[in-house]
C-alpha positions as YAML, in Angstrom:
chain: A
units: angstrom
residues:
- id: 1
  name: UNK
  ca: [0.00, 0.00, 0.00]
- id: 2
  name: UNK
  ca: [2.19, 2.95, -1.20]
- id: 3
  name: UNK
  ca: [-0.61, 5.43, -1.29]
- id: 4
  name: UNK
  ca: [0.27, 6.86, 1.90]
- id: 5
  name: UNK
  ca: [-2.92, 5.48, 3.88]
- id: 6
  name: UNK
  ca: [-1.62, 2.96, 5.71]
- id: 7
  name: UNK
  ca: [0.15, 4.48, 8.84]
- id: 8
  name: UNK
  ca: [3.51, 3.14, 10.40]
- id: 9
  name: UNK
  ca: [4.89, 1.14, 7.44]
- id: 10
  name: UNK
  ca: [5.46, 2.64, 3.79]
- id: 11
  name: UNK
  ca: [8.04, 4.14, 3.93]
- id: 12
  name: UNK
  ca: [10.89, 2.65, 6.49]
- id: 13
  name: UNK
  ca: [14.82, 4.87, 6.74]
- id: 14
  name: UNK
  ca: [17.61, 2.49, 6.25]
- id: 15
  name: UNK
  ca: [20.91, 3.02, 7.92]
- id: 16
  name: UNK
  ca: [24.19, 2.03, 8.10]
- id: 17
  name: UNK
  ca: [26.48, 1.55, 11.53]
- id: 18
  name: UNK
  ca: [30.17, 1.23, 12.08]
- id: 19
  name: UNK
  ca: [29.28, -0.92, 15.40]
- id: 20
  name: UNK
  ca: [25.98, -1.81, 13.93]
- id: 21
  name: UNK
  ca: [24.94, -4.22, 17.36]
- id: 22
  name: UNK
  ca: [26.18, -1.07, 19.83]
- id: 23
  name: UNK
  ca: [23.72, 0.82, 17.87]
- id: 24
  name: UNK
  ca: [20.97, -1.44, 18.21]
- id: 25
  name: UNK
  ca: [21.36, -1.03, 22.19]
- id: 26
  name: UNK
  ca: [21.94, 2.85, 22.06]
- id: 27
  name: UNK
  ca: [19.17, 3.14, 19.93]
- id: 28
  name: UNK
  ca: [16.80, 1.42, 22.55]
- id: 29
  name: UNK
  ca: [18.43, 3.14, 25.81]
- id: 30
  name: UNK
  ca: [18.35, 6.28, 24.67]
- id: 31
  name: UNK
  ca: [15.17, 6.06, 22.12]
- id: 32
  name: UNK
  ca: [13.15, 3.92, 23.06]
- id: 33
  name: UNK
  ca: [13.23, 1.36, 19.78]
- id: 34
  name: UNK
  ca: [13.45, -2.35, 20.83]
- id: 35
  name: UNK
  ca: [14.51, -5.00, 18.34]
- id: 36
  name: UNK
  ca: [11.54, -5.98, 15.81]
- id: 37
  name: UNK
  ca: [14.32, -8.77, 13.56]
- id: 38
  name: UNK
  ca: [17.69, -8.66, 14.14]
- id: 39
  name: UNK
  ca: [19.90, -10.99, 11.69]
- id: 40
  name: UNK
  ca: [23.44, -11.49, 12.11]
- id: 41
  name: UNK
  ca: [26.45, -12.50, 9.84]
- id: 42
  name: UNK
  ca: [28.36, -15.35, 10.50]
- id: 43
  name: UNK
  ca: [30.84, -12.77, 11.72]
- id: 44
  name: UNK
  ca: [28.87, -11.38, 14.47]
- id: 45
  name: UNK
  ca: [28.24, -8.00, 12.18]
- id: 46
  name: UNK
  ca: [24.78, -7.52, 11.85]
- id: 47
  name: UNK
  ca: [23.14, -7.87, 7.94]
- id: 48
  name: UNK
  ca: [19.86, -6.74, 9.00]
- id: 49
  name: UNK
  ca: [17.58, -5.85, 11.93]
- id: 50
  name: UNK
  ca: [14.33, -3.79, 12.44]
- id: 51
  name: UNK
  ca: [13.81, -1.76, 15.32]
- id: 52
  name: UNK
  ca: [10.34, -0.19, 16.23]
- id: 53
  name: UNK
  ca: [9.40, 2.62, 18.44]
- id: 54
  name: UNK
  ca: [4.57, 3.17, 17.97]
- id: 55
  name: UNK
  ca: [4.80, 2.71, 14.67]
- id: 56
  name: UNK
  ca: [7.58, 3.62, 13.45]
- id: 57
  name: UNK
  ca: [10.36, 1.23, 12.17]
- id: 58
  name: UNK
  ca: [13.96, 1.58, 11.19]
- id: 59
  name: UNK
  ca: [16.11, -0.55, 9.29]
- id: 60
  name: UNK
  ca: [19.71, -0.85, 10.18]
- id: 61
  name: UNK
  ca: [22.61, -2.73, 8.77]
- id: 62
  name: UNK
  ca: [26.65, -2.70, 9.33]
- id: 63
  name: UNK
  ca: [28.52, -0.50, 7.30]
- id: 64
  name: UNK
  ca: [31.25, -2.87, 6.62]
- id: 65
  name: UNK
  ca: [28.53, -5.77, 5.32]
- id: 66
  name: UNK
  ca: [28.31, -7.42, 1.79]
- id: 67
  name: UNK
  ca: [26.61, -6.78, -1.61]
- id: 68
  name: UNK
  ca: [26.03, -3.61, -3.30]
- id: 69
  name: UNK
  ca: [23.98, -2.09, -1.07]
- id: 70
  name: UNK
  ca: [27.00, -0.81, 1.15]
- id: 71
  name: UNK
  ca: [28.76, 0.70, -2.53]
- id: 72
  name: UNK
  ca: [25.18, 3.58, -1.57]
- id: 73
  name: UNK
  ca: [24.84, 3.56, 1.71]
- id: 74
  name: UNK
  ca: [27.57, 4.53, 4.45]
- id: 75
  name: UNK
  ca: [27.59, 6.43, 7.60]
- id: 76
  name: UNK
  ca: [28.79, 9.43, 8.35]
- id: 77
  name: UNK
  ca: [32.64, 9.25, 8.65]
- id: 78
  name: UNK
  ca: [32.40, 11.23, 11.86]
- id: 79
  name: UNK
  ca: [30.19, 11.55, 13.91]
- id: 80
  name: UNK
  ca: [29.76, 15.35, 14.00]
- id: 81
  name: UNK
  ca: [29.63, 15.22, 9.79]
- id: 82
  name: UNK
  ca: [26.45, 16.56, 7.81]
- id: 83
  name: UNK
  ca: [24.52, 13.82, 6.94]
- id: 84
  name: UNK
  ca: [21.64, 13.92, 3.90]
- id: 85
  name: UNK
  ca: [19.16, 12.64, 5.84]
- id: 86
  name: UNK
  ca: [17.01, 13.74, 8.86]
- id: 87
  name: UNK
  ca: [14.71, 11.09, 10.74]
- id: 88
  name: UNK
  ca: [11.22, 12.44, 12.19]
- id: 89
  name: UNK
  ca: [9.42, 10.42, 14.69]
- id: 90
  name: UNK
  ca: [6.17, 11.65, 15.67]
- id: 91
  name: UNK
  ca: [6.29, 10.62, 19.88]
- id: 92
  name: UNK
  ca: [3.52, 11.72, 22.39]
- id: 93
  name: UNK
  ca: [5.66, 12.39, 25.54]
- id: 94
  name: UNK
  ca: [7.98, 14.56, 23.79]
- id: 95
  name: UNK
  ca: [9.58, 15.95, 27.58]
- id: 96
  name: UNK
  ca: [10.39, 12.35, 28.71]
- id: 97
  name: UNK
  ca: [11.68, 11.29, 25.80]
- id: 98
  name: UNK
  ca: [14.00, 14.46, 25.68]
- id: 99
  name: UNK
  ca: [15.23, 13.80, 28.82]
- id: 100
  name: UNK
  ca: [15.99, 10.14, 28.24]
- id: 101
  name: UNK
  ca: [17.72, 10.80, 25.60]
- id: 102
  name: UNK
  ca: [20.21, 13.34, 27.02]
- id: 103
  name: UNK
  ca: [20.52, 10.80, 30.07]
- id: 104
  name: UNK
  ca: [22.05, 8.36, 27.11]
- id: 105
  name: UNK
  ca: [24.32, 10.99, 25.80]
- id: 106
  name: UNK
  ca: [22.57, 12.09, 22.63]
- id: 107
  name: UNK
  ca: [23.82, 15.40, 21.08]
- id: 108
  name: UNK
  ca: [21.38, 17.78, 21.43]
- id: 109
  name: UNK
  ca: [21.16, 19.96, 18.26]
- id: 110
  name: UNK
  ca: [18.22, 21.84, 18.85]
- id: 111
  name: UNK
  ca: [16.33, 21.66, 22.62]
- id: 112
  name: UNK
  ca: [12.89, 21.00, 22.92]
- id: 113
  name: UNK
  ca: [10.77, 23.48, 21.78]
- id: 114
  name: UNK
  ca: [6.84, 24.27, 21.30]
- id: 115
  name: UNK
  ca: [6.50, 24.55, 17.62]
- id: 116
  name: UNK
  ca: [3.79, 27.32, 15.62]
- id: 117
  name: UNK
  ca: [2.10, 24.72, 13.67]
- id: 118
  name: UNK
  ca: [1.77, 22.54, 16.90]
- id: 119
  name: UNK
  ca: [2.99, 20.29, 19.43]
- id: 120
  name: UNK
  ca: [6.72, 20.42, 20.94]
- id: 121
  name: UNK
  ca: [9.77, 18.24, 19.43]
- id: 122
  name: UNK
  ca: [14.15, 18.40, 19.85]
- id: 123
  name: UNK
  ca: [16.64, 17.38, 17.33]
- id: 124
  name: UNK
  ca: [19.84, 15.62, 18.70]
- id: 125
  name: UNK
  ca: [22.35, 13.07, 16.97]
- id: 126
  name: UNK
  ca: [22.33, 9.52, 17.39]
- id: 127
  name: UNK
  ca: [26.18, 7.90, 18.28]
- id: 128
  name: UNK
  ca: [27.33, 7.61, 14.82]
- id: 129
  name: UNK
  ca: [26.08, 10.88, 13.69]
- id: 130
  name: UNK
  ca: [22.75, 10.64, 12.00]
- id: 131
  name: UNK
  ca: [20.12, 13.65, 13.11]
- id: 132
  name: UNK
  ca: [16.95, 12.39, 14.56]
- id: 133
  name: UNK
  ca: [13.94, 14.39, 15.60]
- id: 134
  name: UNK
  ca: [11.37, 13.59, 17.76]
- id: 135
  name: UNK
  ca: [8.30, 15.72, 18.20]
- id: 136
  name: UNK
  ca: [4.23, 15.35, 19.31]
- id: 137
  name: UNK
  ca: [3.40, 16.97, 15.92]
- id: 138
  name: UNK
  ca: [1.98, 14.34, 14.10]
- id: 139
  name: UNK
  ca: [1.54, 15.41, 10.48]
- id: 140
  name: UNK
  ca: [-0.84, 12.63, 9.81]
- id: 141
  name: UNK
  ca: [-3.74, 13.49, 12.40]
- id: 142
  name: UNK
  ca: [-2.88, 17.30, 11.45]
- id: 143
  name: UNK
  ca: [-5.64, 18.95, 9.27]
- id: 144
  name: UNK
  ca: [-3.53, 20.74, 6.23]
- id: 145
  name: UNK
  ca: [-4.40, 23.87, 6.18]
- id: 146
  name: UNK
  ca: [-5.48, 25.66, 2.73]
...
């Protein structure tokens, strides 16, 4: 269902980790996501997992795994690096969630703050470097205005 009226599950981020299992426990510490599928190599790197947080999902791989895929997709070299990419995840207890996540160490970008167009989110980076936002806005219950 790619028409956009099925919530939680058309469109899913990918991403790539140096330490790709450390992520996968950061990621539910500081976040909140717990592990949906997690499938690892025969090396102990991990070639794909799914993490969930409501209804959102994330797809995650290690950056130094096989096939093409990796030739696309990398990390940020650094962690403080621009990255293409900005995650939104709509949250309803934006002020706990803030907190947590600074108890974890996440880099807060931008602090929580109430928003004009509704509800209250923060941006921070995750430990490899990718920017995440999490907010109360939710775009889909929103009524677009004219």
């Amino acid at each position: 269902m790619a028409d956009g009226s099925r919530r939680g599950g058309s469109m899913i981020p990918t991403l790539r980790y140096t330490d790709c299992r450390a992520a996968i426990e950061w990621l539910g510490a500081a976040f909140g996501f717990a592990p949906h599928l997690v499938v690892p190599n025969e090396d102990g790197s991990i070639a794909h997992a799914e993490l969930t947080l409501g209804d959102a999902m994330v797809m995650l791989g290690s950056a130094d795994g096989e096939g093409d895929y990796r030739r696309w997709v990398q990390p940020p070299a650094r962690p403080g690096d621009v990255v293409h990419l900005g995650l939104y995840v709509v949250i309803s207890d934006v002020e706990a969630h803030y907190a947590r996540a600074r108890a974890h160490g996440a880099e807060v970008l931008l602090p929580l703050t109430a928003q004009s167009y509704g509800g209250s989110d923060y941006t921070c980076r995750d430990l490899q470097g990718y920017v995440w936002t999490f907010g109360s806005y939710d775009p889909w219950a929103a009524t677009p205005s004219a």
